[in-house]
C-alpha positions as CSV (number, residue, x, y, z in Angstrom):
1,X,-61.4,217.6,-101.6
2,X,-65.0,218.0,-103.3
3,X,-63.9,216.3,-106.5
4,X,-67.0,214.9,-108.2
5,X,-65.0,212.0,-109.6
6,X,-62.5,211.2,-106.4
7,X,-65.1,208.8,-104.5
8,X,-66.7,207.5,-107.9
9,X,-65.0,204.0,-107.4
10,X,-66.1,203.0,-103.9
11,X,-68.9,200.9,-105.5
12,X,-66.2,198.5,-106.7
13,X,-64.1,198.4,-103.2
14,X,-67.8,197.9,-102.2
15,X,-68.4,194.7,-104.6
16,X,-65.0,192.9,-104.1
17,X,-65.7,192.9,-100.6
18,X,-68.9,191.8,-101.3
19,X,-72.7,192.8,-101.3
20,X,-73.1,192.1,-97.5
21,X,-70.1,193.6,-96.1
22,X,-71.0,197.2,-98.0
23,X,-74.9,197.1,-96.3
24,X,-73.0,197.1,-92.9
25,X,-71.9,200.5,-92.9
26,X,-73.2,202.3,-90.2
27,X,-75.2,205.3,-91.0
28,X,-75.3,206.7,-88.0
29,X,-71.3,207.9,-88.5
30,X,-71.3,208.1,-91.7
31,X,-73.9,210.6,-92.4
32,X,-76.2,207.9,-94.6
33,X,-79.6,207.2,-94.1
34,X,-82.3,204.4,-94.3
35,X,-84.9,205.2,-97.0
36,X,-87.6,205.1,-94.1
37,X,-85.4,207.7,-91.9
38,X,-84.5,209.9,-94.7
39,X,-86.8,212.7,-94.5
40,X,-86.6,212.5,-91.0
41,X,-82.8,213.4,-90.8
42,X,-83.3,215.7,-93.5
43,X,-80.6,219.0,-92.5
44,X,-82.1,221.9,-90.8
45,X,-81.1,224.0,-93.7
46,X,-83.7,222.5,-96.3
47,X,-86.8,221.5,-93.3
48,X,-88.1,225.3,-93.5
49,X,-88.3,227.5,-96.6
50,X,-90.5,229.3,-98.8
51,X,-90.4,227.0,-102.4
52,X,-90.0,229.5,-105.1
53,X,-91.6,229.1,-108.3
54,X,-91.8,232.3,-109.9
55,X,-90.3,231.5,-113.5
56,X,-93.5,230.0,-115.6
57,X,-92.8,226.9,-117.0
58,X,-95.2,226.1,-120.2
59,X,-96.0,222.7,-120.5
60,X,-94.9,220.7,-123.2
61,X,-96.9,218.2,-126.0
62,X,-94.0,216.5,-127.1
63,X,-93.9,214.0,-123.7
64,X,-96.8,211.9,-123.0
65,X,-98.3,212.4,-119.5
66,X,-97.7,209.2,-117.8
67,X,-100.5,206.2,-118.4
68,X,-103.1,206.1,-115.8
69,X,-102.1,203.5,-113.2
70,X,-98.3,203.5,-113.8
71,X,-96.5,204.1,-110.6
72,X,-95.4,207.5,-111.2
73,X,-93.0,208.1,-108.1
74,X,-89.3,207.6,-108.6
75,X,-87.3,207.1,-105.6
76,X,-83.5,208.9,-106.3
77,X,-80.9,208.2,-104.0
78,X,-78.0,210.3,-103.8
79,X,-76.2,213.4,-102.1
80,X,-78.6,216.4,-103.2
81,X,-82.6,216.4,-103.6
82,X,-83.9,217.1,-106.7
83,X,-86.9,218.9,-105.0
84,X,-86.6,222.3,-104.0
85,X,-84.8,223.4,-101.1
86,X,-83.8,225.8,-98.7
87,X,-80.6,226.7,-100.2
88,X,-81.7,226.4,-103.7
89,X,-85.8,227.1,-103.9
90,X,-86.3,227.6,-107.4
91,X,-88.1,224.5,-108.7
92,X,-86.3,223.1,-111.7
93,X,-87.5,223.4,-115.5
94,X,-87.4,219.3,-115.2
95,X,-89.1,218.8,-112.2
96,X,-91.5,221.3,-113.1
97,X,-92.3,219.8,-116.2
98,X,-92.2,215.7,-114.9
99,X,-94.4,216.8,-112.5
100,X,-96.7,218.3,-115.4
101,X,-96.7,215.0,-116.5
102,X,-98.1,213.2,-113.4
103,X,-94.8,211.8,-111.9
104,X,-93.1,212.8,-108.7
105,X,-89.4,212.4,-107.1
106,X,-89.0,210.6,-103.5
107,X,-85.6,211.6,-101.7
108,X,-84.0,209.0,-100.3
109,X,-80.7,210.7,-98.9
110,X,-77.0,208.8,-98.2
111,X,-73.6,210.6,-97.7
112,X,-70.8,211.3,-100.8
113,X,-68.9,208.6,-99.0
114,X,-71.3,205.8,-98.4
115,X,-73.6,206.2,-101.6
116,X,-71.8,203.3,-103.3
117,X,-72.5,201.0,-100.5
118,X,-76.0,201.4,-99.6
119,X,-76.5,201.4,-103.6
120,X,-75.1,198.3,-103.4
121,X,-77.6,197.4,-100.4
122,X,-80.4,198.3,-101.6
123,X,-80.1,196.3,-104.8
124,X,-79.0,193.5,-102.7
125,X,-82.5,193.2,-100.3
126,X,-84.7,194.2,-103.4
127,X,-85.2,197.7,-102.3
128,X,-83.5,199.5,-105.3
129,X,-83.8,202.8,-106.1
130,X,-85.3,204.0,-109.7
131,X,-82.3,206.0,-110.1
132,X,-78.8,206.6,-109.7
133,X,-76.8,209.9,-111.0
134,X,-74.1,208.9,-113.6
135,X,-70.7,208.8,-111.8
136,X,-67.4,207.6,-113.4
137,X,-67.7,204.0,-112.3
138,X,-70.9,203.7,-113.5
139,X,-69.4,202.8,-116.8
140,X,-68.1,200.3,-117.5
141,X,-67.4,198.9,-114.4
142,X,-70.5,199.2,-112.5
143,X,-72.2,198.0,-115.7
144,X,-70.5,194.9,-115.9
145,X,-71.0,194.3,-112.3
146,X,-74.9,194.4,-112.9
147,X,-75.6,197.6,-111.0
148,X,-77.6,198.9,-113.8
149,X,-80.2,198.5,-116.5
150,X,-80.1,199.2,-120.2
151,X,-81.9,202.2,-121.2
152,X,-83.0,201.4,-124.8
153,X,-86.1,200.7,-123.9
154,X,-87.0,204.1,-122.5
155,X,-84.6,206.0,-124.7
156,X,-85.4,206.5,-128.5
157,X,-81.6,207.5,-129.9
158,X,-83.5,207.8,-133.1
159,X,-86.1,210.6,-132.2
160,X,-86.0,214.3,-132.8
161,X,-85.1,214.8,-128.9
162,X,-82.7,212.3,-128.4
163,X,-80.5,212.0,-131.8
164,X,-78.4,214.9,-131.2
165,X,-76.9,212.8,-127.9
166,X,-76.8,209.6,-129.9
167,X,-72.6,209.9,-130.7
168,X,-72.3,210.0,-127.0
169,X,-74.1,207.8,-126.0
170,X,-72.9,205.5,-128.1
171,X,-69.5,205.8,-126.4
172,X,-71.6,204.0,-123.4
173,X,-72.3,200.7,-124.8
174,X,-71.9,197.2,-123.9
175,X,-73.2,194.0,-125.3
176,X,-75.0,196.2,-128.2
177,X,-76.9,198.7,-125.5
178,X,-76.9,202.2,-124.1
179,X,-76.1,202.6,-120.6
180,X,-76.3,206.2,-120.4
181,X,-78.9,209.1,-121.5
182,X,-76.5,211.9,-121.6
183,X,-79.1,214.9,-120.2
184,X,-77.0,218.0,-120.6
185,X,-73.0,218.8,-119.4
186,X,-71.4,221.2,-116.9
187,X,-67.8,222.2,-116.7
188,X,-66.6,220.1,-113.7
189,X,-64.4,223.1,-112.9
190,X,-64.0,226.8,-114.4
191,X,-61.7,229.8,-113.2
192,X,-63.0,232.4,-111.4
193,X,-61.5,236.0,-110.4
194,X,-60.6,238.6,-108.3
195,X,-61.8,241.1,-111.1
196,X,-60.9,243.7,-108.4
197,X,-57.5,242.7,-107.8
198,X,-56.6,243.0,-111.6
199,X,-58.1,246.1,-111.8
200,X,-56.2,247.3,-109.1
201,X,-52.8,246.1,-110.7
202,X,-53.9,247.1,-114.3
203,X,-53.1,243.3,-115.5
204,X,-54.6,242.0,-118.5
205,X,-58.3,241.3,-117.9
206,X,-59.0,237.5,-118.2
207,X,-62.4,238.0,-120.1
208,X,-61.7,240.6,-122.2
209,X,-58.4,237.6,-123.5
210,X,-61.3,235.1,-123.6
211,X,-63.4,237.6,-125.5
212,X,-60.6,238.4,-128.3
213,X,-59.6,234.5,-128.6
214,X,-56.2,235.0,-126.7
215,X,-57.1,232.9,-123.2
216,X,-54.2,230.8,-123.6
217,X,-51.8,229.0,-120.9
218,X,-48.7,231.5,-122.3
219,X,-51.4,234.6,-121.3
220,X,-52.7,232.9,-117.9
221,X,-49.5,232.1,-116.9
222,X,-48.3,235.8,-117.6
223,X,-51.3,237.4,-116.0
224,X,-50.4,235.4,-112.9
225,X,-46.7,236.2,-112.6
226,X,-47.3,240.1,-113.2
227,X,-49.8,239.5,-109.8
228,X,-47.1,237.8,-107.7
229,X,-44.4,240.1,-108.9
230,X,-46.6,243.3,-107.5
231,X,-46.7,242.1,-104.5
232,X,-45.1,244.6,-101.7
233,X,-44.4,244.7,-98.0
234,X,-45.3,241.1,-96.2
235,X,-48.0,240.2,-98.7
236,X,-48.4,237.1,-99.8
237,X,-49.6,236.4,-103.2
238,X,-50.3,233.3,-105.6
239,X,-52.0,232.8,-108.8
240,X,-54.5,230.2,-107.5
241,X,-55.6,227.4,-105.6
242,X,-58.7,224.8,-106.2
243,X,-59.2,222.1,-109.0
244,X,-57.6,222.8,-112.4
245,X,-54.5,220.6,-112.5
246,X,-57.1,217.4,-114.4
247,X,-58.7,220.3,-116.6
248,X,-55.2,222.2,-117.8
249,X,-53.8,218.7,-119.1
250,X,-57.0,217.8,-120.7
251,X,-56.9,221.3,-122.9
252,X,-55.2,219.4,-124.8
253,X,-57.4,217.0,-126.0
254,X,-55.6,214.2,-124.3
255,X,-56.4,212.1,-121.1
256,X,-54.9,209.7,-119.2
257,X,-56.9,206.7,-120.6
258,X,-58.3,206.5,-124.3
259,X,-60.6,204.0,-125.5
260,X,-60.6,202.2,-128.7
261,X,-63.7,201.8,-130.0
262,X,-62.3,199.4,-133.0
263,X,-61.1,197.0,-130.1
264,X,-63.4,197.6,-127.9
265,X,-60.6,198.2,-125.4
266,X,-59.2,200.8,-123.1
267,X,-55.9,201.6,-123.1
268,X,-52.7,203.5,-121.3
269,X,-52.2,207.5,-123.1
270,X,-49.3,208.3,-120.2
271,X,-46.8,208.8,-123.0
272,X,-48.4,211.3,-125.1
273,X,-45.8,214.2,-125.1
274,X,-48.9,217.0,-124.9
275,X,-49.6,215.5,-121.3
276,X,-45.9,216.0,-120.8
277,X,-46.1,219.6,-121.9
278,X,-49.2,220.3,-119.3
279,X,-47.2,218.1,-116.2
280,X,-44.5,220.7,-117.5
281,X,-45.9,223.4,-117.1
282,X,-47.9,222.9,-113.6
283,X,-44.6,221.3,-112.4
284,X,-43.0,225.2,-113.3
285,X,-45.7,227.0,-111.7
286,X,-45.4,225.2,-108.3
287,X,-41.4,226.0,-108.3
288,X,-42.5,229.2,-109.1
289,X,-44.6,229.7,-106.4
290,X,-47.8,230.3,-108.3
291,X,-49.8,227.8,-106.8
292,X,-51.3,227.8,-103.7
293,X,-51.4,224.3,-101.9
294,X,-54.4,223.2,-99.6
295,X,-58.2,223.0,-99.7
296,X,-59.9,226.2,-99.5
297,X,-63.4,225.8,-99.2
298,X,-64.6,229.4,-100.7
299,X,-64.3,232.0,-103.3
300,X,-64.1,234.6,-100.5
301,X,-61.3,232.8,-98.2
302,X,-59.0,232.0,-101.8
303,X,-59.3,235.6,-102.7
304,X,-58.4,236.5,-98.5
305,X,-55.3,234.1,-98.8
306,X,-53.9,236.3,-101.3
307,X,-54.8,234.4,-104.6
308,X,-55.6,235.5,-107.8
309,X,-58.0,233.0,-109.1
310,X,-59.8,230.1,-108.1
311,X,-60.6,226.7,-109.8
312,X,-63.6,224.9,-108.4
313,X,-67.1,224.1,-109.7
314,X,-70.1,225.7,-109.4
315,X,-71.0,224.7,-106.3
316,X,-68.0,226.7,-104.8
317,X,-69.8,230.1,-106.6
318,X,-73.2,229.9,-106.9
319,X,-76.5,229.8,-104.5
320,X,-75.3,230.8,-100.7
321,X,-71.7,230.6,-102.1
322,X,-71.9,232.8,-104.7
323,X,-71.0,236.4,-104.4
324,X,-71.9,238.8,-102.1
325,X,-72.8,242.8,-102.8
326,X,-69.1,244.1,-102.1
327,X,-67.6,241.4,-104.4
328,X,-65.9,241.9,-107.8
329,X,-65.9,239.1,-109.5
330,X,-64.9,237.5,-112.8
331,X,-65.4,234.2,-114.4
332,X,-63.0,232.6,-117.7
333,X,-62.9,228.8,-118.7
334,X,-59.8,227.0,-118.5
335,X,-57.0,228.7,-120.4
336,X,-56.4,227.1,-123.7
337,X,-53.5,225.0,-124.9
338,X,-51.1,227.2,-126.4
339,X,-49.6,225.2,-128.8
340,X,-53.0,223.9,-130.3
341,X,-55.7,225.8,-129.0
342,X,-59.2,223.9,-129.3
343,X,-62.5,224.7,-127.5
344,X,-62.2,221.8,-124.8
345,X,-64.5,221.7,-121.6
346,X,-63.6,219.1,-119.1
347,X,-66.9,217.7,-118.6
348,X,-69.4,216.3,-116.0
349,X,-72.3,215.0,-117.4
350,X,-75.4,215.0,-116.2
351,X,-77.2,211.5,-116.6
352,X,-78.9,209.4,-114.1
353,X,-78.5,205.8,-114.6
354,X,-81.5,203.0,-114.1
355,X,-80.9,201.0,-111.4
356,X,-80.8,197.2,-111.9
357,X,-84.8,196.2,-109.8
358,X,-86.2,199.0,-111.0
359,X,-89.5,198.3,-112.1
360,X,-90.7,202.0,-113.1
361,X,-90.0,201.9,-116.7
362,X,-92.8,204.2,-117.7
363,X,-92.0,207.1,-114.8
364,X,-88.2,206.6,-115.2
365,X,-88.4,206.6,-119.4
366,X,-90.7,210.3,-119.0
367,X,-88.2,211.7,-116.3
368,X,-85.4,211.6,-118.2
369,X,-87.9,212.8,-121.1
370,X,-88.1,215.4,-119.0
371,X,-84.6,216.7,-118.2
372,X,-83.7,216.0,-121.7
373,X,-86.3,218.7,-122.9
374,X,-85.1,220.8,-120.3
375,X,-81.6,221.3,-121.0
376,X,-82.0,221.3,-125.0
377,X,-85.2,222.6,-126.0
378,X,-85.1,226.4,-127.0
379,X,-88.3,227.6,-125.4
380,X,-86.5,226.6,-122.3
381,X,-83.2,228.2,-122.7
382,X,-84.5,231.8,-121.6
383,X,-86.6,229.8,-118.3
384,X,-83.5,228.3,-117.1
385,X,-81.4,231.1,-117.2
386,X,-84.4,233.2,-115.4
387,X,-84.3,230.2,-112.7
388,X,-80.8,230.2,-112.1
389,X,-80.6,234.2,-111.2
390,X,-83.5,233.9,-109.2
391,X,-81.1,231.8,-107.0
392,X,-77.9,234.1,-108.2
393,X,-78.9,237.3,-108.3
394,X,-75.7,239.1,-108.1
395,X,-74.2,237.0,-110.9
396,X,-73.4,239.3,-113.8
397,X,-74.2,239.0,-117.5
398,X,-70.7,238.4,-118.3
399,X,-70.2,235.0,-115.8
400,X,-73.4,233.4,-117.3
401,X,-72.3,233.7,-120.7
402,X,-69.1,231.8,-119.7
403,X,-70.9,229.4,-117.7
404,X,-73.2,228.9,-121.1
405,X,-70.6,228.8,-123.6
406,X,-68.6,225.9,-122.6
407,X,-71.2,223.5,-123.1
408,X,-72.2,224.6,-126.2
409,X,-71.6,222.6,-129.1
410,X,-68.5,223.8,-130.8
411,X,-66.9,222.6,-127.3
412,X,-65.2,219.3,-127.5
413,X,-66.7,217.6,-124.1
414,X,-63.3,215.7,-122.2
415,X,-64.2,212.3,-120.4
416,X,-61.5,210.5,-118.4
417,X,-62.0,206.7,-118.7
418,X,-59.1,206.2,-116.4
419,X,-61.7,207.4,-113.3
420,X,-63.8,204.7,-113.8
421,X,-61.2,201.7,-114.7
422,X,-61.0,200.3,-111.1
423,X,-60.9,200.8,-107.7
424,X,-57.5,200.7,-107.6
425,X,-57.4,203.7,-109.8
426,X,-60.4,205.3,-108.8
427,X,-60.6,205.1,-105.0
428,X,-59.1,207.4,-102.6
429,X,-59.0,204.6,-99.8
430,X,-56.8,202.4,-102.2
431,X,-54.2,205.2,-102.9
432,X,-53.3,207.6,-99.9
433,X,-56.6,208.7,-98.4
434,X,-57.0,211.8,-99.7
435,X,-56.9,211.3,-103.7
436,X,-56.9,208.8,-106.0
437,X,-54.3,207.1,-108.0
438,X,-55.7,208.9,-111.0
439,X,-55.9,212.3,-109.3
440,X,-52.2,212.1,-108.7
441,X,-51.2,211.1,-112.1
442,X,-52.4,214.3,-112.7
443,X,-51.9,216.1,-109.7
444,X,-48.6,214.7,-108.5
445,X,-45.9,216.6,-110.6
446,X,-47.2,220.3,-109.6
447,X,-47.9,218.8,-105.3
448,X,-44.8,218.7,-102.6
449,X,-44.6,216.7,-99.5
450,X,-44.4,218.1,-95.9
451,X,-40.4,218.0,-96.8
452,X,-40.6,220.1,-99.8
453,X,-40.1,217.1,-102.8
454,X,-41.9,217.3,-106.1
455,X,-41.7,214.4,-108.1
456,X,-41.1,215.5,-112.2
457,X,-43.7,213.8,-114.6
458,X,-41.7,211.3,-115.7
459,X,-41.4,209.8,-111.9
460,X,-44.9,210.1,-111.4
461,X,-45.9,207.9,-115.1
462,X,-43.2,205.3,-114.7
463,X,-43.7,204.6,-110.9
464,X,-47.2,204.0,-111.4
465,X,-47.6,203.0,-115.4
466,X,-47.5,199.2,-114.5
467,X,-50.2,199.8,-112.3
468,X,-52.1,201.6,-114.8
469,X,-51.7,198.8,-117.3
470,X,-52.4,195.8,-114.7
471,X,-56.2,197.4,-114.3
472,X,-56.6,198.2,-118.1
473,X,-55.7,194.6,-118.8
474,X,-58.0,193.2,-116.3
475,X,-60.6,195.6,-117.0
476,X,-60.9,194.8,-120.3
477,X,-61.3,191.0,-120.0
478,X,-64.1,191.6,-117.9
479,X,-65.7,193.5,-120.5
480,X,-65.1,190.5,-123.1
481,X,-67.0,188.8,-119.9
482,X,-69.4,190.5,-119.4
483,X,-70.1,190.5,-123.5
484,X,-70.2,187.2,-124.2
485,X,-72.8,186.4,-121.3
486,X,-74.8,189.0,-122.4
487,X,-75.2,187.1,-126.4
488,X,-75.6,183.5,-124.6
């Protein structure tokens, strides 16, 4: 499954085997590359296409062009280039505007499952990268492994562009200093629609009960039955497939893993009895035949297998998989809790963290400058929404005010700590293979076996609570580690 979060904890697997043992990986099956081979083995999807750059960026006076003889290209590594390609031409408002400023972005391209490990690598021979994208284990436990550098020293928390961010941030600090820059959020996952099919059953729209304030589990849950009860003949129906399970339990302002800043501890949050109303109600819908099991890549095959609506991110609906001319289609956040409705987006944030041998202070400290502009400045707001239907132009009016409201600031943004606990919470190799422990604490009560058997949420949280509580304890005493070095 193309969960952002699933693979986040390979790093550590990566670590307790050792620093050696991860740069052994062999890239030639795993899809990774060497930074000198990179843009050699680049896909034959991004080598040939026509950079688009049509939206005008204006410059901006409130970044400082970078000092003459500062080494103003940043080497990146991860999944997706930052430069323009093939499948999404459009320079960025960042880039654009970083690049305004004399710097530059150097690809250096690994796989989703080996970007841990050659992170690890790299650091390992001296070779690091500048940066790093801002993934679950990145805090606390890559932190406290000494993956990564403070950012104080780049980042002004006190400054007109950077204060609004600060109470985040601040929920990403060890020994006194910020980790993380938060940049800007996304919704890791929203619900999209087969406007056509409700049309076509005269069922309550989705957006129109978003628009009046009544997109609620009770109404969801409703909109979906009335589908599956219409269906005639052979036809198969379901109310939907993808990623949503993590997101419905988090509506209600719970998660699985809570921190407490007063302690300066994480701890367990499997007994609050508003996660027990979500498991509840995901563990009905699968006995009622709502949801549709398996991975289904696409909008388009969902909405063929007879669903109603799909849960993914925005990869899974926009650029070459967005929609097509004959395609109807409607786009809601995640339903709210019923019995306390808040404005709750479960989150990804956008942050890239400074990798520990990084010597690019200057270029790294103006980059995220940059992106920070970007994503909060208003004279930009109108750019980046021309940018992004430039590469979605069949995207109506209606889906991008969705996609823009949830990360607006009356939304409460929901972080799961208990991703980036351990390895043995985090990683999918440590659990099954497929998903993580943590995705099937959330996953597990509303999933059957090949023989049918769905576990209730009470199974799930007592068979695997000591478990939870073992890595939280151990988790925590690194940090007390990792503190006390830090004030020697």
């Amino acid at each position: 499954m193309n969960y952002k979060r699933i693979l986040a904890s390979a790093m550590a697997v990566c670590l307790a085997m050792g620093v050696s043992a991860c740069g052994s990986s062999d890239s030639s099956s795993s899809g990774g590359t060497s930074t000198e081979s990179s843009a050699e083995t680049t896909t034959a999807a991004d080598e040939s296409f026509e950079e688009k750059n049509n939206v005008e960026v204006q410059e901006t006076s409130e970044i400082d062009t970078l000092p003459a003889g500062a080494d103003s290209e940043i080497i990146y590594l991860g999944e997706n280039d930052i430069n323009p390609t093939r499948s999404n031409p459009e320079k960025s408002t960042a880039l654009t505007l970083f690049e305004q400023k004399g710097g530059s972005i150097k690809f250096d391209r690994t796989s989703n499952a080996d970007r841990f490990s050659k992170l690890a690598s790299a650091i390992a021979a001296n070779e690091s990268p500048d940066i790093f994208k801002y993934e679950w284990l990145a805090f606390p436990s890559g932190v406290v492994k000494g993956m990564y550098q403070p950012i104080d020293s780049l980042v002004d928390f006190d400054s007109d562009l950077w204060k609004s961010s600060k109470e985040t941030a601040d929920q990403f600090m060890l020994g006194g200093e910020h980790y993380v820059a938060p940049l800007g959020y996304v919704a890791s996952a929203m619900m999209l629609y087969n406007k056509a099919a409700i049309e076509a059953d005269s069922l309550d729209d989705p957006y129109e009960l978003y628009m009046n304030g009544e997109w609620n589990w009770d109404n969801w849950h409703k909109v979906m039955t009335d589908y599956v009860t219409n269906a005639t003949g052979d036809s198969e129906r379901y109310g939907i497939n993808g990623f949503f399970r993590t997101h419905i339990v988090q509506q209600t302002g719970k998660t699985l893993v809570k921190y407490n800043q007063a302690d300066n501890t994480f701890e367990s949050n499997l007994l609050d009895p508003d996660i027990e109303k979500a498991q509840t109600l995901l563990y009905d819908m699968m006995k009622e035949n709502l949801i549709l099991g398996g991975w289904i890549g696409s909008a388009e095959e969902c909405f063929n297998q007879g669903a109603l609506f799909y849960g993914m991110g925005e990869w899974a609906y926009t650029g070459t998989a967005g929609p097509k001319e004959e395609d109807d289609w409607g786009l809601v956040p995640m339903p709210q809790y019923t019995d306390n409705p808040q404005k709750i987006t479960t989150s990804d944030m956008s942050a890239y963290m400074w990798v520990q041998g990084s010597k690019k202070a200057d270029a790294v400290g103006a980059w995220l400058n940059c992106c920070k502009i970007a994503n909060t400045d208003p004279q930009y707001e109108e750019t980046n929404k021309a940018k992004f239907m430039e590469n979605n132009p069949l995207w109506t009016e209606e889906m991008y005010q969705v996609k823009n409201d949830v990360i607006q600031d009356d939304y409460l943004m929901a972080f799961d700590y208990a991703y980036g606990v351990s390895y043995a919470l985090g990683d999918r190799n440590q659990f099954d293979g497929n998903q993580c422990l943590v995705d099937y604490l959330y996953n597990g009560p509303s999933t059957q076996d090949e023989e049918g058997n769905q576990p209730t949420w009470s199974q799930v949280r007592e068979q695997y609570s000591t478990t939870v509580e073992s890595e939280l304890k151990a988790l925590n005493q690194e940090i007390k580690e990792f503190e006390a070095n830090k004030n020697k």
